[in-house]
BAKOLLUM-960190 format. One line per 10 residues: number of its first residue (from 1); their letters; for each residue x, y, z of C-alpha. Coordinates in pm, 1 decimal, decimal comma, m for minus. Example, Ala and Ser with C-alpha at 12.3 -4.5 7.8 and 13.67 -1.06 7.14 Angstrom:
BEGIN
1> AS> 1230,0 m450,0 780,0; 1367,0 m106,0 714,0 $
***
This chain:
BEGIN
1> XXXXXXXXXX> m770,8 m1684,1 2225,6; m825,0 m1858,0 1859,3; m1222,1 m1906,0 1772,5; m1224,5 m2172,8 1519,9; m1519,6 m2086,1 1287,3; m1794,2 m2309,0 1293,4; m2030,1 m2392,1 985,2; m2289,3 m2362,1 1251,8; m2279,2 m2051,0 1316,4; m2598,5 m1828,1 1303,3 $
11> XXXXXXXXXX> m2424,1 m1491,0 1301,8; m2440,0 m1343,1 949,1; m2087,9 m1272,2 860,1; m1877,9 m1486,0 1041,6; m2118,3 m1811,7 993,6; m2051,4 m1750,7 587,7; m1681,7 m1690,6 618,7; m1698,0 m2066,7 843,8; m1938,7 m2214,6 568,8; m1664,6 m2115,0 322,0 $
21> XXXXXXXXXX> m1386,4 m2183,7 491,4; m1548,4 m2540,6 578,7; m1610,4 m2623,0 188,6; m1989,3 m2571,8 245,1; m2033,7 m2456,5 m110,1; m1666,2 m2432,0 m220,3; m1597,2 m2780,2 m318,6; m1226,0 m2977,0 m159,7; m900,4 m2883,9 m320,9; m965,2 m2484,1 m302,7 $
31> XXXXXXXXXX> m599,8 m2451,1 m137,8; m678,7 m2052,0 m44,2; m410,7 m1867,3 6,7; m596,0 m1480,8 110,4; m837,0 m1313,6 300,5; m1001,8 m949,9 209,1; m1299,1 m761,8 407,3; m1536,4 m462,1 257,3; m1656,9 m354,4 578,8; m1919,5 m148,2 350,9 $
41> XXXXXXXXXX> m2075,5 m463,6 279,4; m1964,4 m690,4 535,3; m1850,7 m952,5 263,6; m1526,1 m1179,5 276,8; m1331,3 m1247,8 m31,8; m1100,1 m1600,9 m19,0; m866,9 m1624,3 m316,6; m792,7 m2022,3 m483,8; m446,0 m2090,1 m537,2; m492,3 m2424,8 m742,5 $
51> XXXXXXXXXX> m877,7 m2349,7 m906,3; m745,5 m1992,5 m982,5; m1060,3 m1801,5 m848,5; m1221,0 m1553,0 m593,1; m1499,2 m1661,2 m377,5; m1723,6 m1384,5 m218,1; m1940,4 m1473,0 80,6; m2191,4 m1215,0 159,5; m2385,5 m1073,5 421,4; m2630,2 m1297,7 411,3 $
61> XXXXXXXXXX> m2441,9 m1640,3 398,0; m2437,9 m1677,5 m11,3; m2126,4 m1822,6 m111,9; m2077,6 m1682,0 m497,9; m1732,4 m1717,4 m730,4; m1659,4 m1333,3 m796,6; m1381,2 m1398,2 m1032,0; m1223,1 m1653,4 m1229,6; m998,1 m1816,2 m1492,6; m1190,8 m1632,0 m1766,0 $
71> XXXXXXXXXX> m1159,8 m1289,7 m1565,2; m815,0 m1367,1 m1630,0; m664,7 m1488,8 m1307,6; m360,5 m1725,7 m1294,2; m330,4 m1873,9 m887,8; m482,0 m1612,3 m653,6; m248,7 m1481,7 m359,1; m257,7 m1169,2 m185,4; m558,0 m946,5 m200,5; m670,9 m594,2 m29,2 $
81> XXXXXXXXXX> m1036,9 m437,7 m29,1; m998,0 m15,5 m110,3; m1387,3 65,5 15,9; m1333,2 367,7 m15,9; m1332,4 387,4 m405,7; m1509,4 61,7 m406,9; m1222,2 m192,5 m566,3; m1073,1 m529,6 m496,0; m719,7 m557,4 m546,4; m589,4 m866,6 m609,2 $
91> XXXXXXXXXX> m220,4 m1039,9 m667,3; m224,6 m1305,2 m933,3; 90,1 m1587,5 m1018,7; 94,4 m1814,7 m1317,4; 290,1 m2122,1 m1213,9; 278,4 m2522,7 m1231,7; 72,9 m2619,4 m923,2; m245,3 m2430,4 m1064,3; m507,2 m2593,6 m1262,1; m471,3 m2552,0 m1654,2 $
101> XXXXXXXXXX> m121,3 m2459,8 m1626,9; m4,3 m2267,8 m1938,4; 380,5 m2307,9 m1951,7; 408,0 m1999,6 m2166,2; 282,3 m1833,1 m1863,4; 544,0 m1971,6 m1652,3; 715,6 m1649,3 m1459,8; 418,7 m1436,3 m1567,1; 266,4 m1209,4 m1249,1; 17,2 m937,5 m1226,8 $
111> XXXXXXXXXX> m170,4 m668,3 m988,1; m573,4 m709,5 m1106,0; m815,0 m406,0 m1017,6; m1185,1 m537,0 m977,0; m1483,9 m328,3 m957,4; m1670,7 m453,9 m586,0; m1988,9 m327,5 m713,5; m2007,0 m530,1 m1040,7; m1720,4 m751,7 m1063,3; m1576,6 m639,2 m1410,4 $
121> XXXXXXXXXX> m1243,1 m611,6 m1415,1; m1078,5 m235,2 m1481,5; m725,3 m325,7 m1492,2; m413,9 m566,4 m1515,7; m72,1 m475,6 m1451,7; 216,8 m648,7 m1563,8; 601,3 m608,8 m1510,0; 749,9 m438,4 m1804,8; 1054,1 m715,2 m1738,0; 955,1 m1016,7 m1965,7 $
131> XXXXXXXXXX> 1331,1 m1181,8 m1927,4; 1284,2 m1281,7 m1559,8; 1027,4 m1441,0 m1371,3; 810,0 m1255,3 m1122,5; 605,3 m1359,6 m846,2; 323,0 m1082,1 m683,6; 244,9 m1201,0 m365,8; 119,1 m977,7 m143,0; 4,9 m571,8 m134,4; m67,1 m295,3 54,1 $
141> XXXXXXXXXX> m308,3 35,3 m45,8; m233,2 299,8 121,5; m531,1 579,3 226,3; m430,8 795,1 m67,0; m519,3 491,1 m291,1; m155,0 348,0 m407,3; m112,3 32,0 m412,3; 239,5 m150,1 m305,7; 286,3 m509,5 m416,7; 585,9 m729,9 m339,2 $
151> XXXXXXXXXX> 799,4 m962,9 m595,9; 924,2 m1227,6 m421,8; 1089,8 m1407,9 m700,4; 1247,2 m1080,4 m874,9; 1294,3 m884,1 m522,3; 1089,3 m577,6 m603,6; 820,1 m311,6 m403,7; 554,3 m255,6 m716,5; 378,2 46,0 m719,5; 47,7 139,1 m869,0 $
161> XXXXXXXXXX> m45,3 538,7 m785,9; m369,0 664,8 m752,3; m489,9 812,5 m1050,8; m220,2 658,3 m1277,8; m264,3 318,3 m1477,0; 78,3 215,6 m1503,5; 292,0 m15,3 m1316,1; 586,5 126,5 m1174,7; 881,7 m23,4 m968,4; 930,6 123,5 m674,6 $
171> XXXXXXXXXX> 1225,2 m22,6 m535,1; 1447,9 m375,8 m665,0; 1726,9 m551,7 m545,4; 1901,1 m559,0 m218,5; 1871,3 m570,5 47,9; 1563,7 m769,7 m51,8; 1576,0 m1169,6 m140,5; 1235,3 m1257,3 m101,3; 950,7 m981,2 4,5; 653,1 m1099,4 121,4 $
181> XXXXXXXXXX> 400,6 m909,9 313,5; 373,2 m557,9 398,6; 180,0 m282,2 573,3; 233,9 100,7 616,4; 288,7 293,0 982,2; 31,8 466,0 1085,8; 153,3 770,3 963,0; 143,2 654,7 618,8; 477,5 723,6 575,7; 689,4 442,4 599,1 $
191> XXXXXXXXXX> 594,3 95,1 451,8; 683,8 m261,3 672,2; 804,1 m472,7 434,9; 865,8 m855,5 577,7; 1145,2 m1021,0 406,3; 1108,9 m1457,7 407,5; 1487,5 m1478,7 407,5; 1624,5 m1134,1 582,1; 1364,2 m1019,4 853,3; 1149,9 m733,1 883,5 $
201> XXXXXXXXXX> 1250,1 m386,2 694,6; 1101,6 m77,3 699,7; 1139,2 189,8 382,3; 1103,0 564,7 410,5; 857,3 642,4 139,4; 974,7 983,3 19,8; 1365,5 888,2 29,7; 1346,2 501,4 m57,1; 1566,6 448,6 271,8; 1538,5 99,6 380,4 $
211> XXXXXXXXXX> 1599,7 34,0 712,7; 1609,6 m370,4 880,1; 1405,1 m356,9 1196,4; 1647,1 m535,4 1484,6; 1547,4 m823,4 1693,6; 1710,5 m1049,6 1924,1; 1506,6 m1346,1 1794,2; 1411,7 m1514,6 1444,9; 1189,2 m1336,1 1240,7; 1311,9 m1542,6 942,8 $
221> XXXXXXXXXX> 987,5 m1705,1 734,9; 749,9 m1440,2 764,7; 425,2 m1453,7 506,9; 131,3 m1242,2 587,5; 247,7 m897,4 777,5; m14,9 m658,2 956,5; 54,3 m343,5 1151,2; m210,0 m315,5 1445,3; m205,6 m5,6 1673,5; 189,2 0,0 1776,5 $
231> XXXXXXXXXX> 268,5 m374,8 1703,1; 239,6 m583,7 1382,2; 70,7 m923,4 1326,1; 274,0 m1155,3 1133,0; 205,3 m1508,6 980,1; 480,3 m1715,1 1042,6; 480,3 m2044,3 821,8; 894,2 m2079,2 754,0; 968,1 m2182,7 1093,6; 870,3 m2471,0 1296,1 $
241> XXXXXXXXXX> 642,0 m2479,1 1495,0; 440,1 m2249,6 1211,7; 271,8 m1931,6 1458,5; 78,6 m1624,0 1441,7; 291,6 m1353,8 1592,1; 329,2 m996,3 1750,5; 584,7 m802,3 1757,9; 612,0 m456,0 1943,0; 826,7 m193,6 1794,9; 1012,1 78,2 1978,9 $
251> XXXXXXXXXX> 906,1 453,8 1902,3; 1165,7 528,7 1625,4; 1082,7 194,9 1421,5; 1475,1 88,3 1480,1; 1415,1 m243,1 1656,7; 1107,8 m470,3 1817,5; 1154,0 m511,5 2170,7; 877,4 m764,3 2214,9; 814,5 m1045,8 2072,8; 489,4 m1244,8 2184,6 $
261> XXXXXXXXXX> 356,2 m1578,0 2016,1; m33,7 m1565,6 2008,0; m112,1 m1896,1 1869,1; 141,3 m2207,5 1782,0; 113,2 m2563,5 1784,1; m276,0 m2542,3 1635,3; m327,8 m2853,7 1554,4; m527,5 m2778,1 1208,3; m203,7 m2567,9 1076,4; m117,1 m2685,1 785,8 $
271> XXXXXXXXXX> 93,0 m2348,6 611,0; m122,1 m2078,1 771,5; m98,8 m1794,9 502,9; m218,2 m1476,8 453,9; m526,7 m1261,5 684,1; m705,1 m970,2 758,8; m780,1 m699,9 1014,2; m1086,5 m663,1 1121,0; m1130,4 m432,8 1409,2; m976,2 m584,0 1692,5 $
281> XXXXXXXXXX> m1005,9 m967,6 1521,6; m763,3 m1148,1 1245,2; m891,7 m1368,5 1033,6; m635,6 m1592,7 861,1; m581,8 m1869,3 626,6; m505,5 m2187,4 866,7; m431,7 m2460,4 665,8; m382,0 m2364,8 256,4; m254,4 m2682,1 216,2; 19,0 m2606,4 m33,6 $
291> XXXXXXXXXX> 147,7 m2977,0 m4,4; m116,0 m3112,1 m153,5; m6,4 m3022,3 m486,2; 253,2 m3174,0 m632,2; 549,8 m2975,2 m885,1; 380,0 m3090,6 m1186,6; m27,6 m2955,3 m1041,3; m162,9 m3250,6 m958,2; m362,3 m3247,2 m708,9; m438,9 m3512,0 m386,3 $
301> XXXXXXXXXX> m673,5 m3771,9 m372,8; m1013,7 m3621,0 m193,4; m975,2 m3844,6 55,9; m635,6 m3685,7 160,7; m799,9 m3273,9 115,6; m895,5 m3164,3 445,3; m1144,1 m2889,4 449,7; m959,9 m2561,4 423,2; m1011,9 m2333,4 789,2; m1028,0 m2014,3 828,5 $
311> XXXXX> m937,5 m1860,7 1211,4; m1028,2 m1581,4 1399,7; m786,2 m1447,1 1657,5; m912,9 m1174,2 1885,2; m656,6 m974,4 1971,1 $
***
């Protein structure tokens, strides 16, 4: 089942996600793109892709911006809560349908590290590569503390290691043509990396082997990708009909014999984007509403913004 969140709601958490989600205190033409979770805190995070900026919705209901243009961000896309040592990572992309585009920025990507306690920002990581244009979309931290981000424009896996503060690459090229999101096993020892043009691979992370995951059906135009128990939860927004999906994977990784559509045909889609976990729930972005910016970042009319929606799907 799909619980649309209501603005009504009286339940702490999940009323403040709805009242953020519903504009409430956000203001039209947010066009989120991500969802993050501190379960310490019980606080959402929803990134901005055009007013390049985090909002935080606490406990209690308060709706508060927890970062911004002057924190440095460029459009907001992909971001992860580490509770465990209390920091926000978050996946940042300069490009023309943002407000205050800078065309020197054009091309220009970066991994952020936020403090969750007070906000300040402790790091931004760049690729060394200045003569191609990158694109950080989406990441993964792993329990050690790494943190795995995807180039979709460059194909790249980014890796920041716990303990270092340096931007590495940790794999580029083919088989890759556009990574998007990406989870680890439960092991910790492989990484699910969703490809938009290829599929679904998997990469060994000690030997760098990359595998593709086999299917007998599309998994072409995958965004947001999840692993929950033995399946993973994938946002599916390059197909039509758009769909939240879950596929089941056989014990040696090697191919998904199931393939189950949970929700499709929602009438408030609108380029469903990126979630999060939460227990046995997923919370996603429903309708980001990329098409209301045009190539050169202007924006729609108010009167054609529909409130953005966040969804929660108990699995």
């Amino acid at each position: 089942m799909v619980e649309i969140l209501q603005p009504d709601r009286t339940r702490a958490n999940h009323g403040a996600v709805a009242k953020a989600a519903y504009g409430g205190n956000v203001g039209g033409g947010l066009v989120p793109e991500g969802v993050a979770y501190d379960p310490q805190t019980n606080t959402f995070f929803l990134s901005s892709v055009y007013k390049r900026k985090i909002l935080m919705v606490t406990n209690s209901g308060a709706v508060k911006v927890f970062a911004g243009e002057s924190d440095g961000l460029w459009s907001v896309m992909g971001m992860k809560v580490d509770q465990f040592r209390r920091l926000l990572w978050v996946c940042s992309t300069a490009h023309p349908q943002m407000a205050n585009f800078d065309p020197s920025d054009k091309g220009k990507t970066a991994l952020l590290k936020f403090d969750l306690r007070s906000g300040k920002l402790l790091g931004k990581y760049q690729p060394d590569d200045t003569t191609k244009p990158h694109w950080f979309g989406d990441l993964a931290i792993s329990a050690s503390g790494d943190v795995y981000a995807t180039d979709s424009v460059t194909p790249a896996v980014y890796i920041v290691r716990q303990g270092s503060d340096k931007l590495d690459t940790f794999f580029a090229g083919e088989p890759f043509v556009s990574p998007q999101g990406l989870d680890f096993t439960r092991d910790q020892q492989r990484l699910f990396v969703a490809d938009y043009s290829k599929g679904v691979f998997v990469i060994e992370l000690k030997t760098k082997k990359i595998t593709s995951i086999a299917s007998d059906f599309t998994l072409l135009g995958i965004d947001g990708l999840y692993s929950y128990k033995d399946s993973l939860i994938a946002v599916q927004n390059g197909v039509n009909p758009q769909r939240i999906i879950k596929l089941t994977l056989n014990k040696d990784l090697s191919r998904f014999d199931r393939f189950e559509t949970i929700e499709v045909n929602n009438p408030v889609f609108d380029e469903p984007t990126l979630g999060v976990l939460v227990k046995n729930d997923f919370y996603f972005v429903a309708n980001s509403q990329w098409g209301a910016i045009d190539e050169s970042g202007h924006l729609a009319a108010e009167d054609k913004l529909k409130d953005p929606l966040v969804l929660k799907l108990h699995l």
